[in-house]
C-alpha positions as CSV (number, residue, x, y, z in Angstrom):
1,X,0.0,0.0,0.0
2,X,2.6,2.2,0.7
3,X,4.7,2.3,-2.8
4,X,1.7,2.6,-4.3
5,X,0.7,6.0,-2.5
6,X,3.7,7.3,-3.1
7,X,3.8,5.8,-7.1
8,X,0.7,7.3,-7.9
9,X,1.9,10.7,-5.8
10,X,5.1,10.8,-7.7
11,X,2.8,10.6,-10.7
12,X,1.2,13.5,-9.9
13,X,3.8,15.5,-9.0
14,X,5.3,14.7,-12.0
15,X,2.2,15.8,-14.5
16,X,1.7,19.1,-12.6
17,X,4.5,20.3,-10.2
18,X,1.4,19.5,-7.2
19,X,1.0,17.2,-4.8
20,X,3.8,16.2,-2.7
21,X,2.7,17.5,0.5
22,X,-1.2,18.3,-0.1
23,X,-1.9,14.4,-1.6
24,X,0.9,13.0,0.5
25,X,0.2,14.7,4.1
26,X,-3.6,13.6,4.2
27,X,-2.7,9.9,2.8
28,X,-0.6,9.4,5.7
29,X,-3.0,11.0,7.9
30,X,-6.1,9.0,7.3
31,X,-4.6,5.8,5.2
32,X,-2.3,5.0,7.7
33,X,-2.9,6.8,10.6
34,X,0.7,8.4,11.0
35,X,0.9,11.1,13.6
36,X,0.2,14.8,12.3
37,X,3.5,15.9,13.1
38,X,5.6,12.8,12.1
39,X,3.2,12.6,9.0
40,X,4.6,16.4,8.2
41,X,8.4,15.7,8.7
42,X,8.1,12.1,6.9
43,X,6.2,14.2,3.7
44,X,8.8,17.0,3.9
45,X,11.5,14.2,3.0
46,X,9.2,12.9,1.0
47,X,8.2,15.6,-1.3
48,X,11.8,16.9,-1.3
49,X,13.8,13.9,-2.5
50,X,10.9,12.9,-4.8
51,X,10.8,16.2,-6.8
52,X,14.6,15.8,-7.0
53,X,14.2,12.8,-9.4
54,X,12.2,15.3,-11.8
55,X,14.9,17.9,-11.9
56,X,17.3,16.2,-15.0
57,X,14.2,16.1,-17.1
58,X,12.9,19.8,-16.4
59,X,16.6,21.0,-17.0
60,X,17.2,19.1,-19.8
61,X,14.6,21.0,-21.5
62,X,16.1,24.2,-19.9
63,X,12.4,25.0,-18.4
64,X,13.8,26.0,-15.2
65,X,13.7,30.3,-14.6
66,X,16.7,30.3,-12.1
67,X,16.1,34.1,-11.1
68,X,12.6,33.6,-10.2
69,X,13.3,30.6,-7.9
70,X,16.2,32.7,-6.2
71,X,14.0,35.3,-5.2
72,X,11.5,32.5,-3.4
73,X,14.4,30.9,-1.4
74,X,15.8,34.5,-0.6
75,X,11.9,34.7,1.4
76,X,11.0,31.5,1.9
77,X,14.2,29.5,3.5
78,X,14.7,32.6,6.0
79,X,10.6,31.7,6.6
80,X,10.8,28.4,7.3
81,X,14.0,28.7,9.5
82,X,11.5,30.7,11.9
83,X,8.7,28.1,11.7
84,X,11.4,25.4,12.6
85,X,12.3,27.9,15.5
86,X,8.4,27.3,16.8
87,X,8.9,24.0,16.6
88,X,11.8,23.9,18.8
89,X,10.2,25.7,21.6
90,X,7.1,23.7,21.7
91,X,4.6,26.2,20.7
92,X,4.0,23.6,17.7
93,X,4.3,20.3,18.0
94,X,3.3,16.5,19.6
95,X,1.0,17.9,22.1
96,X,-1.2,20.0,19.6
97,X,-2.1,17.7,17.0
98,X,-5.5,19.0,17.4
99,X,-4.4,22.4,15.8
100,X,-1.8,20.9,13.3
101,X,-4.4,19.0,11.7
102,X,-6.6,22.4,11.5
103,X,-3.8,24.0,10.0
104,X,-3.1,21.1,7.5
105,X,-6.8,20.7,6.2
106,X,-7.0,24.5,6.0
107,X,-3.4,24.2,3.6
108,X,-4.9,21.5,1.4
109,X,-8.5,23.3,0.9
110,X,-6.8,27.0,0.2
111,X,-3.7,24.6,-2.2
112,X,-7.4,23.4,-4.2
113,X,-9.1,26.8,-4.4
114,X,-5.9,28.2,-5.1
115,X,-5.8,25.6,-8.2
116,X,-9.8,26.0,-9.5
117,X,-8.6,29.8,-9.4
118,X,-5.2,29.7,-11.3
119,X,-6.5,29.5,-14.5
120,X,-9.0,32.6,-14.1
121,X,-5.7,34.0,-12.6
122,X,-3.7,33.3,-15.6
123,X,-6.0,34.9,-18.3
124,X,-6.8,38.2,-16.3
125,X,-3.4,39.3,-15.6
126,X,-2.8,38.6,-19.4
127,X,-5.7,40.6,-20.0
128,X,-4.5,43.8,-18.3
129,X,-0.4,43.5,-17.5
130,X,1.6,44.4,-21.3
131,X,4.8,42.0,-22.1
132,X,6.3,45.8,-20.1
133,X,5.7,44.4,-16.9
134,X,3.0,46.8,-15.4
135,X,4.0,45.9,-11.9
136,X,7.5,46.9,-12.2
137,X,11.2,44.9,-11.4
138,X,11.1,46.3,-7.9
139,X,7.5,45.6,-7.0
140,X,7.8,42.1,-8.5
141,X,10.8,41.1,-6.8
142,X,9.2,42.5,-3.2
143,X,6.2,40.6,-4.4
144,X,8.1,37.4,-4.6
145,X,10.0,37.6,-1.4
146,X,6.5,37.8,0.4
147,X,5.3,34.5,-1.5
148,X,8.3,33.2,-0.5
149,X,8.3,33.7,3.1
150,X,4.5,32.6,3.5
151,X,5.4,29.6,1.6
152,X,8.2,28.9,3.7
153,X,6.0,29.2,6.9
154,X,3.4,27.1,5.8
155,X,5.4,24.5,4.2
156,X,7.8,23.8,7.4
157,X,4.1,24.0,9.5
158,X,2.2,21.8,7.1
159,X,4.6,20.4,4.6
160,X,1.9,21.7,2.2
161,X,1.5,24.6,-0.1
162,X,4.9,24.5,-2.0
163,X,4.0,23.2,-5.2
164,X,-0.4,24.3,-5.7
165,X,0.0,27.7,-3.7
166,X,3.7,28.6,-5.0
167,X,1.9,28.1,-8.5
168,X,-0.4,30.4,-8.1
169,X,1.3,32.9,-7.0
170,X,3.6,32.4,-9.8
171,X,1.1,32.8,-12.6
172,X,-0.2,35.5,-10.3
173,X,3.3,37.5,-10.6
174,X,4.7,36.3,-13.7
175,X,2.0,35.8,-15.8
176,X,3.7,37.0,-19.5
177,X,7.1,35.2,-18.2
178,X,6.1,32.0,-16.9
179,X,4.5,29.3,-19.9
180,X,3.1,26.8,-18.0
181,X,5.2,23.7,-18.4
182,X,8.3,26.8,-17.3
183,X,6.2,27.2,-14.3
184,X,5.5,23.4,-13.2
185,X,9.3,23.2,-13.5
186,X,10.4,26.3,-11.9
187,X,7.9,25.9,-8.7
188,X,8.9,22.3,-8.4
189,X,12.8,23.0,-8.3
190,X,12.2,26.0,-5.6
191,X,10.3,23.5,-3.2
192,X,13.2,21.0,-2.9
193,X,15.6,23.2,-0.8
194,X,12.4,24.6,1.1
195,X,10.9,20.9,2.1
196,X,15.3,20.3,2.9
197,X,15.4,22.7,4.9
198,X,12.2,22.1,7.0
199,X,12.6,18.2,6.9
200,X,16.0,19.0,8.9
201,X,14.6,20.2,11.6
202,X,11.4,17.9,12.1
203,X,14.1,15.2,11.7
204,X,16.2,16.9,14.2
205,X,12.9,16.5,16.8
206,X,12.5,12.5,15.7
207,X,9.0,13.7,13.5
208,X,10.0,11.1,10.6
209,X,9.3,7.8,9.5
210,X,12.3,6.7,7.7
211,X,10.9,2.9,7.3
212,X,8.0,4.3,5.4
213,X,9.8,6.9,4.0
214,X,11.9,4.7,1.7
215,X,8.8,2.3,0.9
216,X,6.9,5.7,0.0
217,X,9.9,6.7,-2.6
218,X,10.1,3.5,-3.4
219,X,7.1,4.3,-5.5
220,X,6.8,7.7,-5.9
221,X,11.0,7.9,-7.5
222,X,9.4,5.8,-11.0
223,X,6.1,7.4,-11.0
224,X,7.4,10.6,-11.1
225,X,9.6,9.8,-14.1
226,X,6.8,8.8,-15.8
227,X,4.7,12.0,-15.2
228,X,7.6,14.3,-15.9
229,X,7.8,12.9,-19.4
230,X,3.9,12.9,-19.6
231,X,3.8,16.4,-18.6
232,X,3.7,18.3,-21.6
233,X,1.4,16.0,-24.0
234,X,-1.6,15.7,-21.0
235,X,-4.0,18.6,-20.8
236,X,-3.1,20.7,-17.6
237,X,-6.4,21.8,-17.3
238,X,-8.1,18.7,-17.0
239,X,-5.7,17.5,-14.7
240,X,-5.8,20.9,-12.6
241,X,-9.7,20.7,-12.1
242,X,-9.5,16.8,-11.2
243,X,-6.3,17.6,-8.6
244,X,-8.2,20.3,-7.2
245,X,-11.5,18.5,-6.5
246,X,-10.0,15.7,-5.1
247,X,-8.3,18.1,-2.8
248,X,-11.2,19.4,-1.7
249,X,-12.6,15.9,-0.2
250,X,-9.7,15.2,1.0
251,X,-9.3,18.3,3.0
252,X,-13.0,18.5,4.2
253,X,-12.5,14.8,5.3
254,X,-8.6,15.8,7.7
255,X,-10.7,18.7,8.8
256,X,-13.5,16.9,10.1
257,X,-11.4,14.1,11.4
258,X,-9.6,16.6,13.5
C-alpha cells in the first residue's frame, strides 16, 4: 500500500509540479494513521527527494527560470528557519495535534481553491499587464520575497503549499514570463531546498518515518519519471480541475477528522 501511495503521488507531482505534501500529508494521515506531526516531517522528506528525481528532465529541456526561484528561497528558507524555531520551543508540536491537523486541512483546501482559481488568474493578468511588466522589477521582486516567506511558513508548518500555492502565486506574478510547463518546473525546483530545509529540523525532533519513507519513494521515485515525461502532451487543465477537486474531499475529510 505504501509504494503505491507514493507511485501514484510521484505521478502527480510529476504531471503538474502539485501534490507532494497536499496528496501525501492527508494519505498518511487517514490511510495509515501516522501522527500529524511525524506525518509532516516524513512528507517533507518525501516531497523533497521525490521532486529531485524530476529535476534532470525539467533542466534538460532548460524550463527552469533560475532568477525567479532565487527570489523564493531569498523569502521562503529565511521563513521556514523561523517556523522550525516554533517548533523547537514547543509552541507547535506533539501535544497539539488538534491544531496541526486544522492548519493542514485548511493548507490543502486554500492549495485546491488556489488551483480551481489559477487559471481565471492566468487569463486576467494577461488581459490587463503588457509584455512591459506593469508591476514593475522592484515591485515584483518584493512581491516574490512575500510569497516566498508565507510559503516557507506554511510548508515547514504543514509540509503543504509549495507546489499548488507557490503556482499560483507564480502565474499571479509572472503571468507573461512563466509558460506553464516553465512554471510546473520552476515551482517544483524551488520546493526541494524549502521541504530540505524544514525536513531538517522535524528530523532533528524525531517527526520522521524513515521505514515508510523509503517504501513511500520506493514508489513515488518511478512514478514521477513517468509524469515528468507525460507532462507536456496531457492537458493541464483537466488534470488541474481533477487535482483540485480531489483536494477538496480530501481536506474536508482531515478537517472533520480533526
Amino acid at each position: 500500500m505504501e509504494v503505491a501511495a507514493g507511485a501514484l503521488t510521484g505521478l502527480v507531482v510529476g504531471l503538474t509540479g502539485v501534490g507532494g505534501g497536499a496528496l501525501m500529508t492527508p494519505i498518511l494521515l487517514l490511510g495509515f494513521g501516522v501522527a500529524p506531526v511525524t506525518a509532516v516531517g516524513t512528507d517533507l522528506w518525501f516531497a523533497a527527494l521525490t521532486k529531485i528525481a524530476a529535476v534532470p528532465a525539467h533542466q534538460g529541456r532548460g524550463l527552469i527560470d533560475w532568477e525567479i526561484t532565487k527570489r523564493l528561497w531569498m523569502g521562503s528558507l529565511p521563513a521556514a528557519l523561523v517556523a522550525v524555531g516554533l517548533l523547537k520551543v514547543g509552541i507547535i508540536g506533539p501535544h497539539q495535534p488538534r491544531f496541526l491537523m486544522l492548519a493542514i486541512s485548511g493548507a490543502v483546501i486554500l492549495t485546491a481553491l488556489g488551483l480551481l482559481f489559477r487559471g481565471p488568474l492566468a487569463v486576467r493578468d494577461l488581459a490587463i499587464l503588457d509584455p512591459g511588466d506593469r508591476l514593475g522589477h522592484r515591485s515584483r521582486m518584493t512581491l516574490t520575497l512575500a510569497c516566498g516567506a508565507v510559503l516557507g511558513f506554511l510548508v515547514t508548518l504543514t509540509s503543504i503549499g509549495a507546489g499548488a500555492l507557490g503556482a499560483v502565486f507564480l502565474t499571479y506574478l509572472y503571468p507573461t514570463r512563466l509558460t506553464p510547463a516553465r512554471l510546473i518546473a520552476t515551482d517544483l525546483v524551488h520546493a526541494i531546498p524549502l521541504a530540505l530545509f524544514a525536513g531538517a529540523g522535524h528530523l532533528m525532533f524525531g517527526n520522521v518515518d524513515t521505514h515508510l519513507l523509503v517504501l513511500l519513494l520506493c514508489g513515488s521515485i518511478p512514478g514521477v519519471l513517468v509524469g515528468a515525461k507525460l507532462a507536456h502532451r496531457l492537458p493541464q487543465r483537466i488534470l488541474r480541475w481533477a487535482m483540485a477537486l480531489v483536494l477538496l474531499v480530501v481536506g474536508l475529510k482531515v478537517w472533520m477528522s480533526r
